[in-house]
C-alpha positions in Angstrom: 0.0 0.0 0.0 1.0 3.6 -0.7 2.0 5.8 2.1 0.3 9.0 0.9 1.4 10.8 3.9 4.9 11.1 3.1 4.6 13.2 -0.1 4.9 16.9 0.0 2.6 19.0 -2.2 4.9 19.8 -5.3 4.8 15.4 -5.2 1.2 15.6 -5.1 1.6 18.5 -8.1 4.0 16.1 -10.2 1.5 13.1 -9.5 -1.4 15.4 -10.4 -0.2 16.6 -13.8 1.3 13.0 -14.8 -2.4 11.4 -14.2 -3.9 13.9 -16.6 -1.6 13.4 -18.7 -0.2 9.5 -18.3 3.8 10.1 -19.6 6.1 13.0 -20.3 9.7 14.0 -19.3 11.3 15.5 -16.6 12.3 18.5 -19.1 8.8 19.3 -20.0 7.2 18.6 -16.5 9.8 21.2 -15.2 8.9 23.7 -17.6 4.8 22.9 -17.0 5.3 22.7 -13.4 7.8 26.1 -13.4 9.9 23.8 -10.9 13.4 23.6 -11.6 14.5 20.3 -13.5 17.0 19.3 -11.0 14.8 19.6 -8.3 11.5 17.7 -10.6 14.1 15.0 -11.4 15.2 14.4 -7.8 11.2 14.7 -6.8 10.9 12.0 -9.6 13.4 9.5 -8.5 11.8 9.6 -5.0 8.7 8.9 -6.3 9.7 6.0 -8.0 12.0 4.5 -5.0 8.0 5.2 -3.1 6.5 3.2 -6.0 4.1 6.2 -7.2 5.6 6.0 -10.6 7.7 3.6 -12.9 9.9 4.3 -15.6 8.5 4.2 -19.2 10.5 3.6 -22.7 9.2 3.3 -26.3 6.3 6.0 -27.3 4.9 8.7 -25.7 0.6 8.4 -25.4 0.5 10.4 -28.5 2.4 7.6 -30.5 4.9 9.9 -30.5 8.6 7.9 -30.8 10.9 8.9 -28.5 14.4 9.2 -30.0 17.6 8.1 -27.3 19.1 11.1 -29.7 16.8 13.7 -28.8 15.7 13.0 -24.7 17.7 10.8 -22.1 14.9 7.8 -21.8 16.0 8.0 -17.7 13.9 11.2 -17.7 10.7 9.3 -19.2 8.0 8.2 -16.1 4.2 7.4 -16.0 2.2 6.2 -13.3 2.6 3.1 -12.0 
């Protein structure tokens, strides 16, 4: 089970935004969120060490490919 209580509110702001909008990137949740990316990528990592979110690879909702040229695929996470 999910320990809910341990997540601040820019979490529950990540976790929000990525339920919408089930998958982006650290670099475009930063720049939706206006958090830095430093500090969305560390929030992201915890929330995956939590088990809120897993790490996604291959296409984007949209069908969108994601190119290993273009974007880090470390950066990619949907909900878990």
């Amino acid at each position: 089970m999910l320990n809910w209580d341990v997540l601040e509110e820019k979490d529950l702001t990540i976790l929000q935004y990525l339920y919408n909008i089930e998958a982006d990137c650290a670099k475009f949740i930063s720049r939706k969120l206006r958090i830095s990316l430093e500090e969305t990528m560390q929030r992201l990592k915890h929330l995956e060490k939590l088990g809120f979110l897993e790490r996604v690879r291959g296409t984007f909702p949209n069908g969108t490919i994601i190119d290993e040229k273009d974007l880090d695929l470390q950066e990619c996470i949907a909900l878990y």
